[in-house]
C-alpha positions in Angstrom: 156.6 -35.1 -82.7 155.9 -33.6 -79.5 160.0 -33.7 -78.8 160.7 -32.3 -81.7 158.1 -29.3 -81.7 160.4 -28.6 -78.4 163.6 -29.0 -79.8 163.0 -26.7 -82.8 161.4 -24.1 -80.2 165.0 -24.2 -78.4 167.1 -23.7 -81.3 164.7 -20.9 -82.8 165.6 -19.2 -79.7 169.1 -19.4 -79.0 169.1 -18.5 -82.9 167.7 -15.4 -81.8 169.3 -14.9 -78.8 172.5 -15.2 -80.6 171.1 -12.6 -83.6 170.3 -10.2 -80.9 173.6 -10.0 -79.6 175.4 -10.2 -82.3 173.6 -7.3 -83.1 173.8 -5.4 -80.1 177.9 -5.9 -79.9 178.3 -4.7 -83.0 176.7 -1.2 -82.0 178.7 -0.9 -79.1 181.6 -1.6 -80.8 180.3 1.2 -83.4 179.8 3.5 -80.7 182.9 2.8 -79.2 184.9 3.6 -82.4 183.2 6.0 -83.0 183.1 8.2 -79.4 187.1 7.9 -79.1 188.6 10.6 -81.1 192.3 10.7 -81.4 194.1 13.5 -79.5 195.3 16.2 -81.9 198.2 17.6 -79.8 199.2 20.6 -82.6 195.3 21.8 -82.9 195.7 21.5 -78.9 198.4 23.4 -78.7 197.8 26.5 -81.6 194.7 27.4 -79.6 196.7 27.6 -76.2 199.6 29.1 -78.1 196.9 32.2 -79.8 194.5 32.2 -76.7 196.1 31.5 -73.6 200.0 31.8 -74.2 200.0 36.1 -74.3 198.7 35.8 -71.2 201.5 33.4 -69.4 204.0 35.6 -71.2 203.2 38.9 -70.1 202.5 38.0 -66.4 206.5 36.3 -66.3 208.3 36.9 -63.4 211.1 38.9 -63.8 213.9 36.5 -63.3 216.1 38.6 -60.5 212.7 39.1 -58.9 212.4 35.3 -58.8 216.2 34.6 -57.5 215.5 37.0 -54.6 212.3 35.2 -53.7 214.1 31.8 -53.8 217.0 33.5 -51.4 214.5 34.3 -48.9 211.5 31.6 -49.0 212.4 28.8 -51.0 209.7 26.8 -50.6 207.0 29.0 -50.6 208.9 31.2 -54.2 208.8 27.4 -55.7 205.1 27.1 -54.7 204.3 30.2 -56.2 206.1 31.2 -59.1 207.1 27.7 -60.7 205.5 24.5 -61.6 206.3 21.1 -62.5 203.9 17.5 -63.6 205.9 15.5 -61.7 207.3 15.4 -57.9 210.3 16.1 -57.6 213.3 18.5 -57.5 212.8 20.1 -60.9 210.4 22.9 -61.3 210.0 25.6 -64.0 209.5 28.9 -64.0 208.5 31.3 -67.0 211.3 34.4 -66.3 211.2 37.5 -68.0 215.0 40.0 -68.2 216.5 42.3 -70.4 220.1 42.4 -71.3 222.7 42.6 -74.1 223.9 40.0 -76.9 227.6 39.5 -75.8 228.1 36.4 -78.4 226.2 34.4 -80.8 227.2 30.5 -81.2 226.0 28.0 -83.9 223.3 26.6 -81.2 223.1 29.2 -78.9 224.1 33.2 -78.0 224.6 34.6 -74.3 222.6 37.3 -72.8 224.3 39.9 -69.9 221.7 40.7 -67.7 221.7 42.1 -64.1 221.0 39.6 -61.1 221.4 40.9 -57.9 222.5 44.0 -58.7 225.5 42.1 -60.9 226.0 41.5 -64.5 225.5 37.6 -65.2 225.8 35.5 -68.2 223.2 33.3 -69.2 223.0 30.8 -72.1 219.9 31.0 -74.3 219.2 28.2 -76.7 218.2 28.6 -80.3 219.2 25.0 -81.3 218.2 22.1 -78.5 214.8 23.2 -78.0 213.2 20.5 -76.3 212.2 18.3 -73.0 208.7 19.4 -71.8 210.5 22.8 -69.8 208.3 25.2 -71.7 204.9 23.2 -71.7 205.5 22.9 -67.7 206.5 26.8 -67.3 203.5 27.9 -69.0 201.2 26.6 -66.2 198.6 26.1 -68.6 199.0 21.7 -68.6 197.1 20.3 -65.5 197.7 16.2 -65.8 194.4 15.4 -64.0 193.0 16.5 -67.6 195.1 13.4 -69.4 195.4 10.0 -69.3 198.2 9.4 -71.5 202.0 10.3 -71.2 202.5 10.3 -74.9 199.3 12.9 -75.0 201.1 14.8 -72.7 204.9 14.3 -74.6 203.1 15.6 -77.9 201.8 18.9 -75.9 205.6 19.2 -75.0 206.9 18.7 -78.6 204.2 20.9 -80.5 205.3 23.5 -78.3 208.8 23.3 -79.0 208.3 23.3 -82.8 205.7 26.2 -82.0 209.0 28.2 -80.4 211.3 27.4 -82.9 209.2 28.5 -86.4 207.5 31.5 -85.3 209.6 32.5 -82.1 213.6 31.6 -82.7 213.9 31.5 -86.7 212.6 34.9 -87.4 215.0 36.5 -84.4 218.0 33.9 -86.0 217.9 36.5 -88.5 218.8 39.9 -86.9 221.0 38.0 -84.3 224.3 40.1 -83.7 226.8 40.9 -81.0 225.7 43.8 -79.2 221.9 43.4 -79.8 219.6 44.4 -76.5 216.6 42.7 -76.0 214.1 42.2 -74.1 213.6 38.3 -73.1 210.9 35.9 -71.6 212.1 32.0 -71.3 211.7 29.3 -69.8 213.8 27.8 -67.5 214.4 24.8 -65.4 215.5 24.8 -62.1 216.7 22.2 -59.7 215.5 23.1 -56.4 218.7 21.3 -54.4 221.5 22.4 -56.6 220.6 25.6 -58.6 223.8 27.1 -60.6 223.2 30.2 -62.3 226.2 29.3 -64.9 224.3 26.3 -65.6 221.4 26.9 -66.3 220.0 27.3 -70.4 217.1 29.4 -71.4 214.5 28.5 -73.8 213.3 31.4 -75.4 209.5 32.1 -75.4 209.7 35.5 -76.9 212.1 37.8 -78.0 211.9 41.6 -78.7 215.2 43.8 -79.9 215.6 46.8 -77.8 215.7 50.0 -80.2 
């Protein structure tokens, strides 16, 4: 009798051990669910885009400014007026110029602008808009805040459909030979091999020169 008094009193316990737990595991995992919040990369992005975007666009280096800089101090004009995620060669700058529509292609038109006291042709995109060039110009992504690249590639991409509705197809519209505007894109630049005739523009804003 004695025995089994002392067996029951064992089972009633890991009964309620096991209850208990039970219990508490499915809280945590409540809490758990309920704490992690999936990453909402366009609502990210708007609010940067309304709040903090005017900012980065007005204080763009003017892009000869930028070239000279690079001629004399590389490594400190990289430092200071571009910025990259990664290490490496590639860095991107936010560049501001003004210049003159000289033609206007299916995916692209070309600018004339003055570089060095010399009128150069750059390519502006209004077709291949994207890669993560214009969330790394900005200056405004600091990876230490994410832990997850695909976070990060959804920044990239809402920013490049950001460009391209409110930004490139409204201009699309009054594009013509002969147009001068006033341009602020952003650029990629390889700090080992930088050719001007290679490099492409992606256009953060756009305003025609009357």
């Amino acid at each position: 009798m004695k025995a089994n008094t002392i067996k029951n009193s064992i089972l009633l316990t890991l009964l309620l051990i096991t209850g208990y737990n039970a219990v508490y595991f499915k809280k945590l995992n409540a809490i758990t669910k309920e704490g992690v919040q999936k990453f909402d990369a366009k609502t990210y992005t708007a609010a940067l885009w309304k709040n903090k975007m005017p900012a980065v666009i007005d204080a763009a280096i003017d892009f000869d400014q930028l070239l000279l800089a690079i001629e004399k101090a590389p490594q400190q004009a990289f430092e200071k007026h571009t910025h990259a995620l990664a290490i490496g060669n590639y860095r991107y700058a936010m560049v501001k110029m003004s210049g003159s529509v000289i033609a206007v292609n299916e995916d692209d038109f070309v600018i004339e602008t003055l570089l060095g006291g010399n009128k150069k042709q750059l390519r502006v995109t209004t077709e291949f808009i994207y890669g993560s060039a214009i969330r790394d110009a900005s200056g405004l992504i600091d990876i230490k805040d994410f832990t997850s690249a695909s976070d990060l590639n959804a920044i990239a991409e809402s920013f490049n459909e950001t460009i391209k509705k409110t930004v490139v197809q409204p201009f699309k519209k009054s594009l013509v030979t002969g147009l001068k505007i006033e341009l602020v894109a952003a650029v990629e630049l390889n700090k080992e091999n930088m050719v001007l005739d290679q490099l492409v523009l992606l256009p953060v804003q756009i305003k025609p020169i009357s």
